[in-house]
VEXTORTOR-287919 format. One line per field, with one value per residue: residue number from 1; residue in three letters; chain; x, y, z of N, C-alpha, C, O in turn. Coordinates in steps of 0.001 Angstrom, whole numbers, always signed. Atoms other than C-alpha are relative to their C-alpha. Layout:
nr: (NUM | ...)
rest: (ala | ...)
kette: (A | ...)
n.east: (X | ...)
n.north: (Y | ...)
n.up: (Z | ...)
ca.east: (X | ...)
ca.north: (Y | ...)
ca.up: (Z | ...)
c.east: (X | ...)
c.north: (Y | ...)
c.up: (Z | ...)
o.east: (X | ...)
o.north: (Y | ...)
o.up: (Z | ...)
//
This chain:
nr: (1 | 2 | 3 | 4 | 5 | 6 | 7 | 8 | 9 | 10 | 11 | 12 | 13 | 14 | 15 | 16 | 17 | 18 | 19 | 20 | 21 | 22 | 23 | 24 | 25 | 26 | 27 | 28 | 29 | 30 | 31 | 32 | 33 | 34 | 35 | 36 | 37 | 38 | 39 | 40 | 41 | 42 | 43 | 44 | 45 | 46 | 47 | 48 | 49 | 50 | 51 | 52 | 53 | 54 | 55 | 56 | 57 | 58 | 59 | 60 | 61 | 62 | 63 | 64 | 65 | 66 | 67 | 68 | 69 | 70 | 71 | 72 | 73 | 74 | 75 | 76 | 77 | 78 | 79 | 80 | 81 | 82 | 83 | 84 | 85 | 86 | 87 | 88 | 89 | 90 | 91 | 92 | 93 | 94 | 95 | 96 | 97 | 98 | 99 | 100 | 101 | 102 | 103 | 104 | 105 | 106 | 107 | 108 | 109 | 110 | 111 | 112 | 113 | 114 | 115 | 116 | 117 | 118 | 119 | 120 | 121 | 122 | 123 | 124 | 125 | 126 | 127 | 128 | 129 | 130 | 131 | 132 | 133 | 134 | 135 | 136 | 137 | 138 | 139)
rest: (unk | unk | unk | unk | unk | unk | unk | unk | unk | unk | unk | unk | unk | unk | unk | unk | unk | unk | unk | unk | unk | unk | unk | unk | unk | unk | unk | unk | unk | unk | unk | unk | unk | unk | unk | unk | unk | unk | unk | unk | unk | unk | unk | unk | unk | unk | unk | unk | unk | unk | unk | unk | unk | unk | unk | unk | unk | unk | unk | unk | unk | unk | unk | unk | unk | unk | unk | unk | unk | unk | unk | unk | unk | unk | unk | unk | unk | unk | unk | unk | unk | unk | unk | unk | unk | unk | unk | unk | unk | unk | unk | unk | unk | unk | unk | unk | unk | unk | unk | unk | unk | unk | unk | unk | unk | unk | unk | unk | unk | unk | unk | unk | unk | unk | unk | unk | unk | unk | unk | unk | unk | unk | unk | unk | unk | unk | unk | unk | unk | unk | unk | unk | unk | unk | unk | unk | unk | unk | unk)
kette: (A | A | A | A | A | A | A | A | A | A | A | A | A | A | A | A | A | A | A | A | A | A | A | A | A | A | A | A | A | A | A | A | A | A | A | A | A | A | A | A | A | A | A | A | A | A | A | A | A | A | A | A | A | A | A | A | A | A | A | A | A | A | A | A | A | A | A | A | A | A | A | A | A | A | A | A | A | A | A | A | A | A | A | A | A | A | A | A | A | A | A | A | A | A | A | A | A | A | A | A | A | A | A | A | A | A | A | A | A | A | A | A | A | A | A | A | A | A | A | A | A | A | A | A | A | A | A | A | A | A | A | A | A | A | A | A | A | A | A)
n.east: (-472 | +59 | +499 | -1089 | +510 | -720 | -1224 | -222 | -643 | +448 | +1320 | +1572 | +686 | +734 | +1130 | +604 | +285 | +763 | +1346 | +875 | +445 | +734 | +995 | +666 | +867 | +1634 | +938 | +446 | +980 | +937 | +881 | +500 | +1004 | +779 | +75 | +965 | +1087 | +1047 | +508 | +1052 | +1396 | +607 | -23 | +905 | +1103 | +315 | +511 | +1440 | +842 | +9 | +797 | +1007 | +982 | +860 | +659 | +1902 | +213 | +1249 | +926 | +713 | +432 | +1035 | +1340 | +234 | +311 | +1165 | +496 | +167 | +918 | +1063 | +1272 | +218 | -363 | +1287 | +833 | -623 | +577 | +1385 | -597 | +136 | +636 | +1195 | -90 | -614 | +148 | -938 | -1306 | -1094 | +308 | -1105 | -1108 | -848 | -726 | -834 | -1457 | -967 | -600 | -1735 | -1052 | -86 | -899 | -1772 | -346 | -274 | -1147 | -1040 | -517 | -602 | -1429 | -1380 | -286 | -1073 | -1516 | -898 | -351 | -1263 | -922 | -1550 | -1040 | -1282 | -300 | -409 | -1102 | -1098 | -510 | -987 | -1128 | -731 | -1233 | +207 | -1102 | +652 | +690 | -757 | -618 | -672 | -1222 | -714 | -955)
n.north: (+481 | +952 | +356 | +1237 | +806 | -353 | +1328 | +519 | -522 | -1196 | -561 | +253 | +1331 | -153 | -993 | +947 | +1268 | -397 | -374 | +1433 | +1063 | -96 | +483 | +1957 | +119 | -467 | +866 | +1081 | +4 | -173 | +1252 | +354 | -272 | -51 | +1794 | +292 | -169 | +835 | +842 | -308 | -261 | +1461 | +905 | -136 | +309 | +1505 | -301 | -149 | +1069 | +136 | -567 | -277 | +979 | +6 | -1233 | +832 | +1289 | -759 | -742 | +881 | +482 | -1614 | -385 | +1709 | -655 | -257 | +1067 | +1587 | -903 | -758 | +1143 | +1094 | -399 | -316 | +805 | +851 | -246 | +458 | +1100 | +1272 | -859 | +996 | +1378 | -586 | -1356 | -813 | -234 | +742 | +537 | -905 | +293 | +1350 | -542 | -900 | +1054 | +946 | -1159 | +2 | +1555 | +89 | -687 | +303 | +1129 | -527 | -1377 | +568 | +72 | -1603 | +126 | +822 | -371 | -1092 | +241 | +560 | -1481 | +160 | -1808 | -460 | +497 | -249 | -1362 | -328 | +983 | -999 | -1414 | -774 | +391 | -1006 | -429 | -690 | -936 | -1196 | -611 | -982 | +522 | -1438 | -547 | -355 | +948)
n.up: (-1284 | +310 | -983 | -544 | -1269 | -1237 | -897 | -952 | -1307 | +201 | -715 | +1043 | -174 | -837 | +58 | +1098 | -538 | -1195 | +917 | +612 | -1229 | -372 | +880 | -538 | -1353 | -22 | +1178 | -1313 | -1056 | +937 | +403 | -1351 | -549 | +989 | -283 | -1308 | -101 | +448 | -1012 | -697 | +399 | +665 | -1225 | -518 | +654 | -656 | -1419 | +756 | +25 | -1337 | -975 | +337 | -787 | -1380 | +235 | +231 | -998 | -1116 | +805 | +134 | -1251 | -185 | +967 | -443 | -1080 | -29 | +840 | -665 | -1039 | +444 | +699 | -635 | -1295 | +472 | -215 | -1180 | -895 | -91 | -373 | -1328 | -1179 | -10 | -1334 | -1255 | +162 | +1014 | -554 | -48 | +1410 | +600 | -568 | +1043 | +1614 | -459 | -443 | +1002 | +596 | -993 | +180 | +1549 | +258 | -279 | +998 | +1596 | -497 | +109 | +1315 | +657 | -835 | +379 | +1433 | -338 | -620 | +1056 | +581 | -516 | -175 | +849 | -866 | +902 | -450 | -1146 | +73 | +946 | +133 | -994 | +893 | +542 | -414 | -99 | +411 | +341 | -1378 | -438 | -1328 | -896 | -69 | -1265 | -655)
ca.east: (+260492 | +261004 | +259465 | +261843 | +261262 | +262830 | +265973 | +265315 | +265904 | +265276 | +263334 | +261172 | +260773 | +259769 | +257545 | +255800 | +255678 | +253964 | +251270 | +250746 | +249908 | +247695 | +246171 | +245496 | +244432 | +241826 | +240501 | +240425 | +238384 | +236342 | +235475 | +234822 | +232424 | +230598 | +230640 | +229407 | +226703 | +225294 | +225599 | +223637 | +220765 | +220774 | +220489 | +217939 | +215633 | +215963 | +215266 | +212138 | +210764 | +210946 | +209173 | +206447 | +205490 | +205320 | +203870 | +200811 | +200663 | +199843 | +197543 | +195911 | +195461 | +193816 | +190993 | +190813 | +190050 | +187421 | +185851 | +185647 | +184369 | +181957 | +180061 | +181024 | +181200 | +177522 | +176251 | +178563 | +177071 | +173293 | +174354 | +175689 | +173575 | +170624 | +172589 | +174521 | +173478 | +174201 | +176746 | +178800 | +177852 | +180014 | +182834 | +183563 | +183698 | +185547 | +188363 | +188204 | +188896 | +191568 | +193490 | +192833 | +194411 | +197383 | +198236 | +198179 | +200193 | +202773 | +203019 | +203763 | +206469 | +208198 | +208154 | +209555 | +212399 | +213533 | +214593 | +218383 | +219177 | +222648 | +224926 | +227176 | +227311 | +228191 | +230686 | +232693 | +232840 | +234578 | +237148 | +238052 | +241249 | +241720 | +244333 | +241128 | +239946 | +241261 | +244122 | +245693 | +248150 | +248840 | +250303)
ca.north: (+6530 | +3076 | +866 | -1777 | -3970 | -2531 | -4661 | -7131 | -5692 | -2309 | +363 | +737 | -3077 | -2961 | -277 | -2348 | -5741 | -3676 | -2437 | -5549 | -7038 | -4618 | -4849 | -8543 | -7613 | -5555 | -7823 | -10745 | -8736 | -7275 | -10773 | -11591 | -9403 | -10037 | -14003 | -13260 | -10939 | -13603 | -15992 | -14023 | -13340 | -17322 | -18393 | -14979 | -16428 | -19966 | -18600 | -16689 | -19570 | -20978 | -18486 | -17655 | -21326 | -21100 | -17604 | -19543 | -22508 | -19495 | -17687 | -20926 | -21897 | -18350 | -18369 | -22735 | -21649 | -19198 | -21111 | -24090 | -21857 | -19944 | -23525 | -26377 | -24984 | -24046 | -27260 | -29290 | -27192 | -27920 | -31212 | -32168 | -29761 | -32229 | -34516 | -32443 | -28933 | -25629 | -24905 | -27851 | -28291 | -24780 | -25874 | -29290 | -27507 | -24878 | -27591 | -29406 | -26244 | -25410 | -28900 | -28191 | -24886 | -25912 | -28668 | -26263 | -23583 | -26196 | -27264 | -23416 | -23260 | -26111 | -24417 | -21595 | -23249 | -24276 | -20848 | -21267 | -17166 | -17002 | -19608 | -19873 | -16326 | -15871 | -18746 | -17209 | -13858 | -14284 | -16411 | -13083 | -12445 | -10081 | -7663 | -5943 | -4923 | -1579 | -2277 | -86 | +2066 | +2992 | -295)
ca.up: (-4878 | -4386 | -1687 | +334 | +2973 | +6287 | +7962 | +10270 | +14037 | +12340 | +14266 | +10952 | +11297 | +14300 | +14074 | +11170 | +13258 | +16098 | +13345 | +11903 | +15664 | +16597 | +13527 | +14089 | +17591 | +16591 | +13568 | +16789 | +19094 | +16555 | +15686 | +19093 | +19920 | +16956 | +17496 | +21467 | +19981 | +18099 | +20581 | +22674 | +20513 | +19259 | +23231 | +24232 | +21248 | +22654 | +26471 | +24792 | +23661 | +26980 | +28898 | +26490 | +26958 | +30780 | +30187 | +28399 | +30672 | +33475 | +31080 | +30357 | +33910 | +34463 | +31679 | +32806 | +36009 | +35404 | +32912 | +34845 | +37951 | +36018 | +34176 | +35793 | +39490 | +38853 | +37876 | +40548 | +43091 | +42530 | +42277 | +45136 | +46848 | +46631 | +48979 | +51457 | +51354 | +49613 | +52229 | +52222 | +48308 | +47564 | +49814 | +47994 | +44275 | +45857 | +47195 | +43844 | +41891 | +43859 | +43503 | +39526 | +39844 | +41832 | +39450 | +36560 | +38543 | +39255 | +35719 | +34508 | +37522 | +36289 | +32657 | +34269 | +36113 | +32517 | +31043 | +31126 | +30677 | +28606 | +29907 | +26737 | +26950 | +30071 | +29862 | +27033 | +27997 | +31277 | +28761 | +27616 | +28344 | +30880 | +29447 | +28460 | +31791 | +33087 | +35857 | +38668 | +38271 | +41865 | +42663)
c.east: (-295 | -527 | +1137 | -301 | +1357 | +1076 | -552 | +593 | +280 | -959 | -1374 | -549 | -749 | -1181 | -1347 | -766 | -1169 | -1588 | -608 | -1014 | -1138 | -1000 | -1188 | -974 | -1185 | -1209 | -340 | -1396 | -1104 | -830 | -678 | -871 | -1065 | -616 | -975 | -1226 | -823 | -593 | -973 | -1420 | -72 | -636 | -1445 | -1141 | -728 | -739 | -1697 | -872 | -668 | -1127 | -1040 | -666 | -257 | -689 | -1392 | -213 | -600 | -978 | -718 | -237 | -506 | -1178 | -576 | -1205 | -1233 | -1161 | -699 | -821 | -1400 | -1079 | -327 | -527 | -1536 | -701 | -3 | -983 | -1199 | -153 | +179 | -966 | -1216 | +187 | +753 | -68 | +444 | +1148 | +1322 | +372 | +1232 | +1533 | +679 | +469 | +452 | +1019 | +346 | +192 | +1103 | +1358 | +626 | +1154 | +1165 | +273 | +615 | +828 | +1509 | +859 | +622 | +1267 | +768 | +470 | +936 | +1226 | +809 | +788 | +1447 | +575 | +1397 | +1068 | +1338 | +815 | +892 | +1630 | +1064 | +347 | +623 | +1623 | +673 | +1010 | +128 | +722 | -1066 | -662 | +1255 | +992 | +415 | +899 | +919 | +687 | +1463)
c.north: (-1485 | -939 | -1406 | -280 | +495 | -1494 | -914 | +491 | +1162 | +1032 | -63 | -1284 | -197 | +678 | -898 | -1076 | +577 | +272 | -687 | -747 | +695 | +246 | -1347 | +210 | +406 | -600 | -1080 | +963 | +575 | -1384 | -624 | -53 | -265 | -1379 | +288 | +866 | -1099 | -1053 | +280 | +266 | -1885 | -492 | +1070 | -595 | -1274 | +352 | +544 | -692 | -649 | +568 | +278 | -1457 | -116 | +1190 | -691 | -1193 | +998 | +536 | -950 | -771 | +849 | +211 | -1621 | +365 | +976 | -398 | -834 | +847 | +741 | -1535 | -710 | +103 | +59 | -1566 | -1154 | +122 | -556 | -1516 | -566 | +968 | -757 | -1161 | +648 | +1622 | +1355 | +444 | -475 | -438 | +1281 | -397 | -1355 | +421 | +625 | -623 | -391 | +1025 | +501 | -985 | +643 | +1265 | +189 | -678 | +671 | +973 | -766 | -388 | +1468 | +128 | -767 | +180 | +1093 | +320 | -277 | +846 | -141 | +1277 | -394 | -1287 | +29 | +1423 | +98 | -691 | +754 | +1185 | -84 | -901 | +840 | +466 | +1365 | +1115 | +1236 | +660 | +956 | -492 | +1352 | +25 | +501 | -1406 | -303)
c.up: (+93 | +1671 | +305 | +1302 | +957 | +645 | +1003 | +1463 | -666 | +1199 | -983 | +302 | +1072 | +448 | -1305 | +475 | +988 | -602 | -366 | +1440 | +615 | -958 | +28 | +1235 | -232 | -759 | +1430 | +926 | -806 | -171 | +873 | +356 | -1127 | +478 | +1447 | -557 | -276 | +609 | +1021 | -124 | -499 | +1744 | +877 | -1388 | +605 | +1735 | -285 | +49 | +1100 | +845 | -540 | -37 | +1203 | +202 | -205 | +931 | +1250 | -797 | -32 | +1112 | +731 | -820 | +363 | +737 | +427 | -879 | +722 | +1260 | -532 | -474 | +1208 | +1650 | +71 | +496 | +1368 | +1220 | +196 | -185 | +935 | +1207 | +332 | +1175 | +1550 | +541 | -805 | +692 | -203 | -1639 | -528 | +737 | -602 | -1646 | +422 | +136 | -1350 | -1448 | +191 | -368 | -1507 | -23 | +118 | -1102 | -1411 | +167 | -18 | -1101 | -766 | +899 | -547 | -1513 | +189 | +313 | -1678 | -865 | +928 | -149 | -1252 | +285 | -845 | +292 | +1036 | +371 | -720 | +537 | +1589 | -391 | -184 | +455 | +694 | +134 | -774 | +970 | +468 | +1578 | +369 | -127 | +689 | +1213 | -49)
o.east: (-1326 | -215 | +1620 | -715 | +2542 | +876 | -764 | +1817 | +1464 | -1862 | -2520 | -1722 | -1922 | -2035 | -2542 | -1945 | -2231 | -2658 | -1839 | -2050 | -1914 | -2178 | -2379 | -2112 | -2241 | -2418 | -1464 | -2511 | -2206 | -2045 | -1686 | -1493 | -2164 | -1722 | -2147 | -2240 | -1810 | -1743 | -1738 | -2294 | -1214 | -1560 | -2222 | -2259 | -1903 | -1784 | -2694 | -1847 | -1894 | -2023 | -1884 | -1873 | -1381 | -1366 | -2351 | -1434 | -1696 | -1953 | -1675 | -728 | -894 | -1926 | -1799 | -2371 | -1902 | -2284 | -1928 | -2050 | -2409 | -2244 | -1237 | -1281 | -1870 | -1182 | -913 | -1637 | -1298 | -1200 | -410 | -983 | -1655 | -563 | +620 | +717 | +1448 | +2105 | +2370 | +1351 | +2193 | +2512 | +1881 | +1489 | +1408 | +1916 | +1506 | +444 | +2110 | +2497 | +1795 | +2279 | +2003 | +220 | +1482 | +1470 | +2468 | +2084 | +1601 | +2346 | +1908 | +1347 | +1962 | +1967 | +2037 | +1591 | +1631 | +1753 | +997 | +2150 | +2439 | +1909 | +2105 | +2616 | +1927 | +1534 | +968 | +2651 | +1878 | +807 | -171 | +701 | -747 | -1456 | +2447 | +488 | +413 | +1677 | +2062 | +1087 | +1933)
o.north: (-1867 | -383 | -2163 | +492 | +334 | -2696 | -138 | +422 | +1371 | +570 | -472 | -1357 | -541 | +298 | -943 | -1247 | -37 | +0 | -684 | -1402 | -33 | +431 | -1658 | -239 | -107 | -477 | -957 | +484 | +134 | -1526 | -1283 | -1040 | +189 | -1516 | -84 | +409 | -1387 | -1489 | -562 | +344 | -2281 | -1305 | +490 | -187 | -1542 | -198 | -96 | -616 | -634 | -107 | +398 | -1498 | -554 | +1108 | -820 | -1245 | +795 | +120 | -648 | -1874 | +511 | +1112 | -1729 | +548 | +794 | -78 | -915 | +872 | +782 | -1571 | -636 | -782 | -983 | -1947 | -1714 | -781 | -1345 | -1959 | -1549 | +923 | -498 | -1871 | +197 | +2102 | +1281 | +804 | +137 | -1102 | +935 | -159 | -1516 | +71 | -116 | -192 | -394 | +496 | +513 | -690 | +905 | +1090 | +772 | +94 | +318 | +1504 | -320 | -293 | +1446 | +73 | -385 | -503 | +1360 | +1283 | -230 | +280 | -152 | +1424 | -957 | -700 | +406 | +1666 | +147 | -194 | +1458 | +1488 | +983 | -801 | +621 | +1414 | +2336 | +1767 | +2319 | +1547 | +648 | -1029 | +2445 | -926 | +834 | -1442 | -1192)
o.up: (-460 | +2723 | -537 | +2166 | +662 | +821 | +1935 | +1568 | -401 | +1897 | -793 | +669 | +926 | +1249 | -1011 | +164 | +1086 | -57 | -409 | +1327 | +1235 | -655 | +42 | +1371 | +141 | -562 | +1917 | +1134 | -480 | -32 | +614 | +748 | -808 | +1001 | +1489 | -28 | +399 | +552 | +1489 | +740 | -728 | +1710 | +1637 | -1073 | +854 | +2083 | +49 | +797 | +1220 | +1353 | +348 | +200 | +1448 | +1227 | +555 | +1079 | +1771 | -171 | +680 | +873 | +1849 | -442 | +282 | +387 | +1444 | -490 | +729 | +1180 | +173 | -78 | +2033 | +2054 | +635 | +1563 | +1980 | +1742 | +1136 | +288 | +1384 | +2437 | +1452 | +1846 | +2688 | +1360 | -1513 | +7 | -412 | -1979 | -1216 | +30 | -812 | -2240 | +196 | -589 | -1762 | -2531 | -517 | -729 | -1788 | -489 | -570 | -2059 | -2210 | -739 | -648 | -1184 | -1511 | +308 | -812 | -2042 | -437 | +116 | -1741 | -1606 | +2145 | +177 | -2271 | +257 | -442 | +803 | +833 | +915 | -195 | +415 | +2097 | +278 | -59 | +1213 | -1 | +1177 | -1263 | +658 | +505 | +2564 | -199 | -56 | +377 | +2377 | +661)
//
């Protein structure tokens, strides 16, 4: 049996052209989704990064903190307690502990604001043409 290319404006041809296209179609979106997975794991690695440094910036303004409260706070106290009492002597390292910890809280916040989530991602995929989203049929 011999193989021959179908007529031009054939039904076979046509039937052929239609095969070939959704052939294509499916190699395209195939590739698609492949391309947005990767994009999405190259951009959550990069976000990652991100948050496990403001992650340690609070962690390290939590062990600071008692650290610094547990030594220094100590000696501060008996310190200035010699000139203004032990009352007013815990209430001044108390304030300037405080300051320290804001300062270091603020710095982790502003590590935090920097975690950009997906945006490529997100960008591309509402590119996607939307002949792939289910439509209504009762219109």
């Amino acid at each position: 049996m011999t193989h021959t290319t179908p007529e031009p404006g054939s039904a076979e041809h046509e039937r052929s052209s239609l095969g070939a296209l959704f052939n294509d179609l499916t190699q395209n979106v195939s590739l698609l989704v492949r391309q947005e997975i990767e994009l999405a794991k190259t951009e959550l690695k990069e976000s990652a990064g991100t948050a496990g440094k403001g992650a340690g910036m609070y962690a390290g303004a939590g062990v600071a903190g008692h650290f610094v409260l547990l030594f220094l706070s100590v000696a501060a106290f008996f310190g200035i307690s010699a000139w203004i009492g032990y009352g007013l002597s815990a209430l001044v390292v108390a304030v300037l502990w405080a300051i320290i910890a804001l300062v270091m809280a603020s710095v982790a916040k502003k590590k935090m604001k920097e975690i950009k989530g997906l945006p490529n991602t997100a960008a591309t995929v509402k590119k996607i043409p939307s002949a792939f989203t289910p439509k209504d049929d009762a219109s």
